[in-house]
TORDREN-710489 format. One line per field, with one value per residue: residue number from 0; z, x, y of N, C-alpha, C in turn. Coordinates in Angstrom, 1 decimal, decimal comma. Atoms other than C-alpha are relative to their C-alpha. Example, Ala and Ser with C-alpha at 12.3 -4.5 7.8 and 13.67 -1.06 7.14 Angstrom:
i	[0/1]
nc3	[0,0/0,0]
nc1	[0,9/-0,9]
nc2	[-1,2/-1,1]
cac3	[7,8/7,1]
cac1	[12,3/13,7]
cac2	[-4,5/-1,1]
cc3	[0,0/0,8]
cc1	[0,9/-0,8]
cc2	[1,2/1,1]
% end
This chain:
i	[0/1/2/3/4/5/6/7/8/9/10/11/12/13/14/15/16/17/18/19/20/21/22/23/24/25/26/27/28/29/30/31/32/33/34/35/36/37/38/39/40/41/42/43/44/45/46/47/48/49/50/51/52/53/54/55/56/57/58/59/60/61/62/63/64/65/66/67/68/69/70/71/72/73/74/75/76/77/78/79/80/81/82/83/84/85/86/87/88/89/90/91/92/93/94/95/96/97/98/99/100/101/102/103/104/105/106/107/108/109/110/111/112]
nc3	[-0,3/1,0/0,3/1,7/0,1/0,5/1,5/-0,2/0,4/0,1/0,5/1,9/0,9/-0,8/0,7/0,2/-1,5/-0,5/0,5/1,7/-0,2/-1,1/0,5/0,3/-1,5/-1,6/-0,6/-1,4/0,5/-1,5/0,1/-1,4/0,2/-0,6/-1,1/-0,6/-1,1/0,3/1,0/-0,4/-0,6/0,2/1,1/0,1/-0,2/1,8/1,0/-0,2/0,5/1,4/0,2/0,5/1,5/1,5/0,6/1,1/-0,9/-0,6/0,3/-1,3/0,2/-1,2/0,0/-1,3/0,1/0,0/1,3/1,2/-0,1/-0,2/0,6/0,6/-1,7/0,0/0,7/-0,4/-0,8/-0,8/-0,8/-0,9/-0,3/0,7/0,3/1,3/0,9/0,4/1,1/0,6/1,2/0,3/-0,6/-1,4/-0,5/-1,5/-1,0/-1,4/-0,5/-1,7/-0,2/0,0/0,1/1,0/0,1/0,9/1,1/1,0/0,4/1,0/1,5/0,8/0,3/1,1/1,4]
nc1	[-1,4/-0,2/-0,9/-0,4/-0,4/1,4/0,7/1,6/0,9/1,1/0,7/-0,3/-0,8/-0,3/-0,4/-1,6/-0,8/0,7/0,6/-0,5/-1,4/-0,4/-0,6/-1,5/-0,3/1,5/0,4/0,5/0,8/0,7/1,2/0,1/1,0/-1,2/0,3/0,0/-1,4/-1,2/-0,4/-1,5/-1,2/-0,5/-0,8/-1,5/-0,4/-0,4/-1,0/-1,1/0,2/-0,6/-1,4/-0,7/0,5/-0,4/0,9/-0,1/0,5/1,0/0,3/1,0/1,1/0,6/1,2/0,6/1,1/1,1/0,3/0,0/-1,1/0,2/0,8/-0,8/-0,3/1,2/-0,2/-0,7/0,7/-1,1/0,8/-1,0/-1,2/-0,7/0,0/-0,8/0,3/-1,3/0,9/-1,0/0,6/1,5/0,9/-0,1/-0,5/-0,2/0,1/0,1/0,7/-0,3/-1,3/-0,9/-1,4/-0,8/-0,4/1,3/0,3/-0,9/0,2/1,7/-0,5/-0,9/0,7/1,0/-0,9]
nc2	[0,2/-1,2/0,5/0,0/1,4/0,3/-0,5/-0,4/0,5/0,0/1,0/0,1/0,1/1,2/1,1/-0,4/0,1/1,1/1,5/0,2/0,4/1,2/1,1/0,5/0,2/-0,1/-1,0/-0,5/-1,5/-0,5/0,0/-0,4/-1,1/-0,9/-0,4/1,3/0,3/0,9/-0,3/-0,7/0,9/1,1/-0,6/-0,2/1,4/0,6/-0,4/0,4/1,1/-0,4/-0,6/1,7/0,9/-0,8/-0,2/1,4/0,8/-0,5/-1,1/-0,4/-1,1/-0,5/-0,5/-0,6/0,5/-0,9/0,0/1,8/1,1/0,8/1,2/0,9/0,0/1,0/1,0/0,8/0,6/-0,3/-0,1/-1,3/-0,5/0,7/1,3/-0,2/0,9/0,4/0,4/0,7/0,2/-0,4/0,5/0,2/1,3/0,2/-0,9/0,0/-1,0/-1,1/0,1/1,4/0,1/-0,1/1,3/0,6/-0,6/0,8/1,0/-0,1/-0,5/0,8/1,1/-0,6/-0,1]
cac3	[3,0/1,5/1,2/-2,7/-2,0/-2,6/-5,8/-5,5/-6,4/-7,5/-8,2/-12,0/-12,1/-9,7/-12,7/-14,0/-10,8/-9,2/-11,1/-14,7/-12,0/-10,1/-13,1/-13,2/-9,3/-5,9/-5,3/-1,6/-1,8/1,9/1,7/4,6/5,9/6,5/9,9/10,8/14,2/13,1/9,8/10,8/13,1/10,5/7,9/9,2/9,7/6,2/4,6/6,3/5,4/1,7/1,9/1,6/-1,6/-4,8/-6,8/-9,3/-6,9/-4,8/-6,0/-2,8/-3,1/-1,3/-1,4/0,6/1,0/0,3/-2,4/-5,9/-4,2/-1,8/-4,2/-5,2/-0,6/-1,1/-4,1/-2,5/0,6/3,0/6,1/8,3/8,4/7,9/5,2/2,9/0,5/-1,2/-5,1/-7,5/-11,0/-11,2/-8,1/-4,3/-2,4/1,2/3,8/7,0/8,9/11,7/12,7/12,6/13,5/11,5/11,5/10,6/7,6/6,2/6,8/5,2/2,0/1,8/2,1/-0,7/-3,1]
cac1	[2,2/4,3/7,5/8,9/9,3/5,3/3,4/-0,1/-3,0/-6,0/-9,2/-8,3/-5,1/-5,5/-5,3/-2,0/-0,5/-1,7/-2,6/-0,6/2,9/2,0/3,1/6,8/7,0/5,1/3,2/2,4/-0,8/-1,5/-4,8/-5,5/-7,3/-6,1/-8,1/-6,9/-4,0/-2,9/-2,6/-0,3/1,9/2,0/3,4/7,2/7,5/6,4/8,8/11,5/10,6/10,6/13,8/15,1/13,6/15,0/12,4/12,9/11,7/8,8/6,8/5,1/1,6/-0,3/-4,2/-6,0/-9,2/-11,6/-14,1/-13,8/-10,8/-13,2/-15,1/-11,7/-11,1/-15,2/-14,1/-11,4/-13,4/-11,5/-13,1/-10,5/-7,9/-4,9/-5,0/-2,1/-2,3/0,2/-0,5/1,2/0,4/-2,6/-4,1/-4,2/-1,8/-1,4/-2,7/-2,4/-4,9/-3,8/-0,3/2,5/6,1/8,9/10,1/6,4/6,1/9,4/8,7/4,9/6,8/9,6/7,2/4,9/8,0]
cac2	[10,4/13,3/10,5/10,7/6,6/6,5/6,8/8,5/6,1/7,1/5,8/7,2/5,8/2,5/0,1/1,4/1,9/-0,9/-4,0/-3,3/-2,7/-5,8/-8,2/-7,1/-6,5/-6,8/-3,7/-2,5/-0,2/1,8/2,3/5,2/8,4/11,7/11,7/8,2/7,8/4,7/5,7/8,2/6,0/3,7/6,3/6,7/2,7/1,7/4,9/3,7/0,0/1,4/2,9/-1,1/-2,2/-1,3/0,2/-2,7/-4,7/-2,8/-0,6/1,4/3,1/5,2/5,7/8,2/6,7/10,0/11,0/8,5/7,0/5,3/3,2/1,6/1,2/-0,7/-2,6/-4,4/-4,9/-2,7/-2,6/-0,2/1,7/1,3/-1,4/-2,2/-4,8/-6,8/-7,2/-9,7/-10,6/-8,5/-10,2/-9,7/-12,1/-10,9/-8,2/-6,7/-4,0/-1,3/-0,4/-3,0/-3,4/-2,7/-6,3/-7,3/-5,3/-6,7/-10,0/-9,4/-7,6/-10,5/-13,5/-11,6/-11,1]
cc3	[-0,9/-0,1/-1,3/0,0/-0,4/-1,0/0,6/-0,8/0,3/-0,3/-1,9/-0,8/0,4/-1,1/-0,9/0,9/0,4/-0,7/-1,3/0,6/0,1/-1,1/-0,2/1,5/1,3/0,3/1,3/-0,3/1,6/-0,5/1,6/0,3/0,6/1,9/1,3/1,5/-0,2/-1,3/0,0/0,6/-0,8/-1,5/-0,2/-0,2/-1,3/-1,1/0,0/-0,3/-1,8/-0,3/-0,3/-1,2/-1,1/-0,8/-1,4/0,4/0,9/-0,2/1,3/-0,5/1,0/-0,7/0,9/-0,6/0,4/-1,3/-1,0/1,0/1,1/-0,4/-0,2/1,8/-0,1/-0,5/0,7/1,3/1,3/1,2/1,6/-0,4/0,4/-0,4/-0,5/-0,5/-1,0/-1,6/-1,1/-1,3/-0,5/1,2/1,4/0,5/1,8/0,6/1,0/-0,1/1,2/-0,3/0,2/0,2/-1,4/-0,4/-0,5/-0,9/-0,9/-0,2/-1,0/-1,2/-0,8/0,0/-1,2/-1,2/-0,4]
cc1	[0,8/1,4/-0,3/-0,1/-1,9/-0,3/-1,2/-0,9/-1,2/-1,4/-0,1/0,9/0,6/0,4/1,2/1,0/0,0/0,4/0,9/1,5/-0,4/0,5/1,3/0,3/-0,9/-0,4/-0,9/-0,9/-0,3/-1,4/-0,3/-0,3/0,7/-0,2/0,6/1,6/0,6/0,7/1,2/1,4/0,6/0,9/1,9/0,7/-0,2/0,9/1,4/0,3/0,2/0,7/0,8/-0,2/0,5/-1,9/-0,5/-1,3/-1,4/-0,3/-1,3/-0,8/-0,9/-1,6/-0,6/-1,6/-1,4/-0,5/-0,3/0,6/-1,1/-0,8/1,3/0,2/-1,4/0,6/1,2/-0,6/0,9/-1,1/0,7/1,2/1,2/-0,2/1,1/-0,1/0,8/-0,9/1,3/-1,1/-1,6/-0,9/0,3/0,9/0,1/-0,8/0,1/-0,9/1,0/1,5/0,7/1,4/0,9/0,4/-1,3/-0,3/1,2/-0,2/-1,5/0,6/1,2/-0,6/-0,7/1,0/0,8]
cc2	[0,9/-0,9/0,0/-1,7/-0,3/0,8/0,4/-1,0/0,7/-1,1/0,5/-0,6/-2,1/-1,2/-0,4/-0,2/-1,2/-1,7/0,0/-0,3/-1,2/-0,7/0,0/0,3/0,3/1,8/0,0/1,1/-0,1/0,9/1,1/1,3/0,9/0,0/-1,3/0,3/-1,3/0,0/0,8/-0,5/-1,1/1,0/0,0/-1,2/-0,1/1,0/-0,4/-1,7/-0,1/0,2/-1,3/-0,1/1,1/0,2/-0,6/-0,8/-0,2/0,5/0,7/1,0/0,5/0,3/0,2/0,2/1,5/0,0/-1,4/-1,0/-1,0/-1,7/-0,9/-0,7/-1,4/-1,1/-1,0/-0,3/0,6/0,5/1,4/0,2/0,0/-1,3/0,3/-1,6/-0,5/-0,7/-0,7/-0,6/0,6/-0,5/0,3/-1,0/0,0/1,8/0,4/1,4/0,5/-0,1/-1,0/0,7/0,5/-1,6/-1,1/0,4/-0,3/-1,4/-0,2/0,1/-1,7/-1,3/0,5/0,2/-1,7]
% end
């Protein structure tokens, strides 16, 4: 996703990014492949879904599930494409798979915050 509203996650930097933001605000990680079609369809929906949240508030990540980055895709138990993954105090709290609404990815983010 080349939007500025996403951070790049690695699997070098996932525990920073990831798990050290989630204790001062919900992080959203998209988890997703360059070769994927729903991954793509789901890229304009969740930037424009990002465009809402103060960056106080949300911190949006992206991880493109090739190479290292997929052992961190294993570790979490990701089974397809598009995942994204809602993370709070260091821990997992909510997910959804495949393309989704606009109106279902707000409500996912504002039940999870």
């Amino acid at each position: 996703m080349s939007s500025p509203l996403f951070q790049t996650v690695t699997f070098f930097n996932f525990d920073e990014m990831v798990i050290s933001n989630s204790f001062s605000k919900l992080v959203i990680l998209d988890i997703s492949a360059e070769w994927c079609s729903p991954c793509k369809a789901l890229e304009p929906i969740l930037s424009k879904v990002a465009s809402s949240y103060s960056k106080d508030e949300v911190l949006f990540c992206k991880l493109e599930a090739e190479d290292e980055n997929m052992k961190i895709a294993g570790s979490l138990s990701v089974r397809g494409f598009p995942t994204v993954i809602a993370f709070k105090n260091g821990i997992e709290v909510d997910r959804f798979l495949s393309t989704q609404t606009e109106d279902f990815i707000f409500n996912f983010i504002d039940n999870c915050i």
